[in-house]
C-alpha angles and dihedrals in degrees: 000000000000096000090047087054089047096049093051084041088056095042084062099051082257112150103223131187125196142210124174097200134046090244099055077044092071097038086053089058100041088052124035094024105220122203089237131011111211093201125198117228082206103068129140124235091018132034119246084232080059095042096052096046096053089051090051095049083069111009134061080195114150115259131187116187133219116220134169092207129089110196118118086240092065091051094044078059119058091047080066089054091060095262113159092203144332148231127198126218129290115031143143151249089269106050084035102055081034089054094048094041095055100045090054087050092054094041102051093034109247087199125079115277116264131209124287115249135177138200125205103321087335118103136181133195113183102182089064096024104226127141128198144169121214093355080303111119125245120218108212140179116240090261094037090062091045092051091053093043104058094043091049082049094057081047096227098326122130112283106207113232086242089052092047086050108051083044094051093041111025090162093049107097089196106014106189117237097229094070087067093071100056080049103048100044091057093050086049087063114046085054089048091062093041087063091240126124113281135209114287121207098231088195109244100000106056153256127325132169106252 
């Protein structure tokens, strides 16, 4: 698998790096720090769960993971995990090289930069995209940001689910509601942490910071 990810990468420009156990994972992004990590669940000497979750204790890096099931639970699950996205497997050159595409582009912003804005001790700025509370640095995942960004903008008022979701996923034709839950509960509670005020679920409308 991994060589077969490497070869259609390849066949793209794309500089790829690659590790054969969870382990040499972590070493590889440590050291050589990619620009998106496509992650096996299937990996030898450390599980690809374990894997993910140490990348996302330090590191709001971009992961794609890899999984041989196909149940909506297992993809519910690894979005709590801190996935960005998923492929299942398997797959081919097309959706591979789509799916990769479309989670640099989000993570990078493909739209023109728009003015920062801020909200109680919260603040976003999205040309840099950087996000603090109280002056302190968040370290937020690509969604997450986007997430934040568009409820400070509506200063407090109600965000409808449809408009969290074609912010969180602007490349998704169909985004599936339930992505929006793994996301925001981790951004609930970074902020929560933070001591700044946090999404609230408003039942049957949306989401607002609160």
């Amino acid at each position: 698998m991994v060589g077969m990810v490497a070869m259609l990468l390849g066949s793209e420009s794309y500089e790829v790096v690659t590790a054969y156990d969870g382990e040499a994972a972590l070493r590889k992004v440590r050291d050589d720090a990619p620009d998106l990590v496509i992650l096996d669940m299937q990996l030898p000497r450390m599980s690809g769960d374990e894997v993910c979750r140490r990348i996302r204790e330090t590191s709001a890096l971009p992961i794609i993971m890899l999984t041989g099931r196909k149940e909506e639970e297992e993809k519910a699950r690894l979005l709590e995990l801190g996935a960005d996205d998923y492929l299942t497997k398997p797959f081919g050159k097309k959706e591979l090289v789509a799916r990769v595409r479309a989670v640099l582009r989000r993570a990078s912003g493909s739209a023109a930069p728009k003015a920062p804005v801020s909200l109680g001790n919260i603040a976003v700025d999205p040309a840099r995209h950087t996000a603090a509370v109280k002056g302190h640095h968040l370290e937020l995942t690509p969604i997450e940001f986007r997430l934040l960004e568009i409820l400070v903008r509506r200063g407090g008022e109600v965000v409808a689910r449809d408009q969290l979701l074609r912010a969180g996923w602007p490349d998704e034709h169909d985004p599936d509601p339930e992505w929006l839950k793994p996301h925001l509960a981790r951004l609930r509670s970074k902020l929560g942490e933070a001591e700044a005020p946090v999404p609230e679920n408003v039942r049957g409308v949306g989401y607002r910071l609160s």
